[in-house]
N, C-alpha and C positions, 0 to 999 in steps of 0.2 A: 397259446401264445403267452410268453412270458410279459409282466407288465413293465411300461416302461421306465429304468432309471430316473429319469427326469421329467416333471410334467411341464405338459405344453406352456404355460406359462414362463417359468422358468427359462426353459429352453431357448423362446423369442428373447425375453428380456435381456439373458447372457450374449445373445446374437447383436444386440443393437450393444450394450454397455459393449462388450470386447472390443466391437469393432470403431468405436467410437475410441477406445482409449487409445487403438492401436494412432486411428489418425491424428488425434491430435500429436502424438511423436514423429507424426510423418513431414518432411521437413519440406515437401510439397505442398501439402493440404494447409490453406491460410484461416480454416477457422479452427482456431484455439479455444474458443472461450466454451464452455459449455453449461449448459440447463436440464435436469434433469429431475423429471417430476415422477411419481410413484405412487400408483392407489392400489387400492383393491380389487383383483379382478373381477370387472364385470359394475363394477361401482361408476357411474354419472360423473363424481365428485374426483377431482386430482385431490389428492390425500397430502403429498409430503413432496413440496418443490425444494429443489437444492440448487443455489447459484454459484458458480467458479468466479463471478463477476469480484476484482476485489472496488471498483468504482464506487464513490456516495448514492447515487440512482439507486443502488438496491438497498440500501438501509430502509428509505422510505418503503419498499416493496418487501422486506421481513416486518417490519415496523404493522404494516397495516395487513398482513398475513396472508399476501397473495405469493408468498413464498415462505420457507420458515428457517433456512441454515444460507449463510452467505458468506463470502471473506472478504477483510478491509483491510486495507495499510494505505498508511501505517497506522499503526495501533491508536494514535492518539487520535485520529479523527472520529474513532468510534467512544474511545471518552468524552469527547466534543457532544456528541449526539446523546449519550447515554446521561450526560447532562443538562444538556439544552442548550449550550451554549452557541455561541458563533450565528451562525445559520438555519440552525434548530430552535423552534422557538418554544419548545417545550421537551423536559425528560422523554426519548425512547427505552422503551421497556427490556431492552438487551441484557443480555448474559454471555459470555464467552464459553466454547466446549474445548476451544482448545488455539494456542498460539503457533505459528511454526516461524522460524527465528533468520530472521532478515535482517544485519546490521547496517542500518545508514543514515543517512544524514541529507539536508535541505540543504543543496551550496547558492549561494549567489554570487558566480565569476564574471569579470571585467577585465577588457584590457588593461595593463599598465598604461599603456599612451591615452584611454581615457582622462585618466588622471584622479579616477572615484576611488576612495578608500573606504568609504565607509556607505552602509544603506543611506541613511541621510543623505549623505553627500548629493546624492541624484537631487532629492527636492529642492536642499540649498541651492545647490546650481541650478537647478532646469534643465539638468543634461537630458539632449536630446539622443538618450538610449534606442541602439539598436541591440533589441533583444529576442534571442530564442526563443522559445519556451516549449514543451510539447506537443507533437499536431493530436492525441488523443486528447479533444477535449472533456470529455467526462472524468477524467483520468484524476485523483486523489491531490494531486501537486496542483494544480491550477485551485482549487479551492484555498489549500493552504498559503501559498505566494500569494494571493492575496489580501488574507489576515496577513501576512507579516508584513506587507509594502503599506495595509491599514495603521498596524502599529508605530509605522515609520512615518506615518501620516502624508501617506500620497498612491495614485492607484495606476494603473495602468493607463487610463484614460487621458490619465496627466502628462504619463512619459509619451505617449503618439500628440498632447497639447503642444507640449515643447519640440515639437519636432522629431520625436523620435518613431523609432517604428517596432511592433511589436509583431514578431512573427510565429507563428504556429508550425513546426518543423515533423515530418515524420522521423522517427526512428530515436533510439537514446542517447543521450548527449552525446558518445564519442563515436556517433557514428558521422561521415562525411557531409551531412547534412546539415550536421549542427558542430562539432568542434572543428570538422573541416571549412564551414563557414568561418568561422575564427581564423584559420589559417590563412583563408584565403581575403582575410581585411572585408568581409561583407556585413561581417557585423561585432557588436563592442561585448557582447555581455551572453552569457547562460545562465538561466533559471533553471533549475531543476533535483532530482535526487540522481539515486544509482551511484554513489560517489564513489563505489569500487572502480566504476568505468571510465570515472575522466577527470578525476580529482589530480592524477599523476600528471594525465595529460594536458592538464590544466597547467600546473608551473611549469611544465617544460617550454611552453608557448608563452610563458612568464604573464599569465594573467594574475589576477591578485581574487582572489576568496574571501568576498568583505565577511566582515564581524558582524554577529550580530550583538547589539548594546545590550548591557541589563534591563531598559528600558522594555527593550520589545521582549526581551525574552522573558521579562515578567508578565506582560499582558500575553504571549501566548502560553504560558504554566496556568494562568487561569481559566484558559480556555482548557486546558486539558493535556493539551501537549508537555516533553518534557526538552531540557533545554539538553545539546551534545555538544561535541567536540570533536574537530578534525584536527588530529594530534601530526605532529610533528616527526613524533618515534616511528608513526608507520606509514609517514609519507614525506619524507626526508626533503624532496624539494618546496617545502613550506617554511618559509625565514621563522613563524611559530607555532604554538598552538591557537588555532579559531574559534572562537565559538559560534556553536551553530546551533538550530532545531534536530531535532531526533526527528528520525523516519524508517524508525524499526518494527519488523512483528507485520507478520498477516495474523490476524483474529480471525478465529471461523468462527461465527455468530451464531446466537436464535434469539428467538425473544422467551421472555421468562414465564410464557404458557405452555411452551410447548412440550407437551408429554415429557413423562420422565423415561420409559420405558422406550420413546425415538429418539433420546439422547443416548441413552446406555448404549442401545444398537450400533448407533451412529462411531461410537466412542470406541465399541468391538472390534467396527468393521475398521476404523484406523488402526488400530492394534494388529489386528491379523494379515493387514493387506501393507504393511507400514514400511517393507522390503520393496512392496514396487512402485511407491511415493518418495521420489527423490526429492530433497529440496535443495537450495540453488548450487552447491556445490558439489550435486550428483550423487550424494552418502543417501541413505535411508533417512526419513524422517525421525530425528532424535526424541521420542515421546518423555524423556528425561528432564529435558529443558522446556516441554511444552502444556502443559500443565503449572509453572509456576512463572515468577516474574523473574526477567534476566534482559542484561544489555539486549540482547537482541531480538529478545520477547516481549515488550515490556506488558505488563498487566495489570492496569487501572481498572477494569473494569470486572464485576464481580464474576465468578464461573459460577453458570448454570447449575444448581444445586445435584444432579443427575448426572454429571460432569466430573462434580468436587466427589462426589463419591465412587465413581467408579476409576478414576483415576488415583485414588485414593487406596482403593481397594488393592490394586494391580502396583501399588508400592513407586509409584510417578512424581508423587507428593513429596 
């Protein structure tokens, strides 16, 4: 009997990865998010966790090594962490193996009949904000909207003080939940990112995109973050250009122990499988732009040394 192609190991494990990727595409199947841990066969010890989570919860969980590769966005919150800053109250030990390139931006939209122009303006006033926000609460934006309503020096707790009401919504701004709520007068204001998705939709319903001041947007640059711009030239229904927070860049993570020879791998296996990794606008993952820093990548944060050279090697750099 001839021996077999494939050993049993093998075998099972392409059985559960295949079928796993298949689902998560299946536009049925509601769980998306996946975990996947990889030892030795026949070993006690799970050797090598990887999380699709791009959430804060899992930075603590690569952080203290109960997993060891993660993704975050946007970018800047893992500068945040990787300094200590904000919420962190010490350096995490992070490195980057690699960016994949998401451009966007933090908006904070308000009716015009409100009357707010600006972040401040809510505290001045005491407006009793009815605001969105997103129902994933672990979700990256809820952390941040915070620090920026801190810098503005007033929190959530303050807008439900004054009367307002702060609602937690499923699904992304321009979905009927949350811009359709705008439409339909139930509520004044959207917090959030995805500005591809409702930025447009946003002045057509003639809300106004406050500014955010030098002010705040220096105390969030020292936390980590970088400051953007929702320009004018590529969204025409906007009387200018805004400024705003940057919320670009999924970072796939590790922390700076972890083997060099399971990053290389790691760094292979994107390479070689990097045709059936679409990123968000359905292309192949561009390994050109992911490896260095770009609008839509940004990279504060140092790459994993095992990272820098094999991306390096393969001419990425």
């Amino acid at each position: 009997m001839a021996a077999p192609k494939v050993i049993p190991a093998v075998m099972r494990s392409k059985l559960v990865l295949e079928a796993a990727s298949q689902l998560v595409e299946t536009s049925t199947w509601k769980y998306k998010q996946s975990m996947v841990t990889m030892r030795v066969q026949g070993d006690e010890a799970q050797a090598i966790t990887i999380l699709a989570s791009d959430a804060p919860p899992a930075l603590e969980e690569v952080a203290s090594g109960r997993a060891d590769i993660a993704i975050i966005n946007p970018t800047g919150v893992l500068t945040e962490a990787y300094l200590g800053k904000g919420p962190f109250t010490k350096p995490m030990p992070f490195r980057v193996i690699t960016v994949m390139p998401s451009y966007d931006q933090l908006l904070f939209g308000v009716t015009a009949t409100s009357g707010i122009t600006s972040l401040r303006d809510i505290k001045e006033k005491k407006y009793p904000l009815k605001v969105s926000l997103r129902g994933q609460q672990d979700h990256s934006v809820h952390m941040v909207v915070d620090q920026v309503l801190a810098a503005a020096g007033f929190t959530m707790d303050d807008i439900r003080s004054w009367g307002g009401e702060v609602r937690y919504d499923n699904g992304l701004p321009d979905m009927p939940t949350r811009i359709g709520a705008i439409e339909r007068g139930e509520i004044d204001a959207i917090f959030d990112e995805a500005v591809i998705r409702w930025a447009d939709d946003a002045s057509r319903l003639g809300m106004r995109i406050l500014p955010l001041d030098d002010g705040i947007l220096s105390e969030m640059e020292a936390l980590g973050f970088r400051r953007g711009v929702l320009d004018k030239a590529s969204h025409p229904g906007l009387p200018e250009d805004v400024p705003t927070l940057d919320f670009s860049g999924f970072a796939v993570y590790t922390r700076d122990d972890v083997p060099d020879d399971v990053i290389r791998d790691f760094c292979a296996a994107i390479e070689a499988r990097r045709d059936l990794m679409p990123i968000e606008d359905g292309t192949p993952v561009p390994l050109e732009m992911m490896a260095k820093d770009t609008p839509e990548g940004p990279l504060d944060v140092p790459l994993h040394p095992a990272a820098e050279a094999y991306w390096g090697e393969r001419g990425y750099l």
